[in-house]
C-alpha angles and dihedrals in degrees: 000000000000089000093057089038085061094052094057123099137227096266091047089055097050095043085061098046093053098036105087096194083063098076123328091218121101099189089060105045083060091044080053096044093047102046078049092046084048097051110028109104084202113112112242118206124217099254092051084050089055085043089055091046097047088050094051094045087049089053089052100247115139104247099195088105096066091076093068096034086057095057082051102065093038089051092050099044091045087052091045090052095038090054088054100055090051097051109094113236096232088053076052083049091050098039084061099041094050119134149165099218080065105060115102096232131050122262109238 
């Protein structure tokens, strides 16, 4: 379920959250929209993200919680970039060539 929530885009999201025949919980089209908001790699503007809240409030969920999901997100995105900066390019190099077939010794 996750897997297919990730794949969905900004318009799908907010086409369940408006659409009242989709769910009649409000408490789970948030919990929806956040575990989305957490893992889409797509960028979401300012004005999308007041779009999402409005949405949310309209449908009757509590959206005090987006202020923290949204640090969150910002936390989470600022350490991922910040570990790949650090990662050499030639331990990159060693993570993909990796095999088996290499070590001195046999795997038992």
């Amino acid at each position: 379920m996750e897997e297919s929530i990730m794949k969905q885009t900004k318009a799908q999201m907010l086409e369940v959250i408006n659409d009242s025949d989709k769910g009649k919980e409000p408490t789970d089209k948030l919990r929806l929209f956040i575990i989305w908001y957490l893992s889409t790699e797509q960028e979401i503007t300012r004005a999308e993200m007041d779009k999402f809240e409005e949405s949310l409030k309209t449908a009757g969920a509590d959206t005090t919680s987006l202020a923290y999901v949204k640090q969150v997100r910002t936390t989470t995105r600022m350490t991922m970039l910040t570990t790949a900066l650090h990662l050499p390019l030639n331990h990159q190099a060693h993570l993909v060539t990796f095999s088996a077939g290499s070590l001195p010794f046999p795997l038992v």
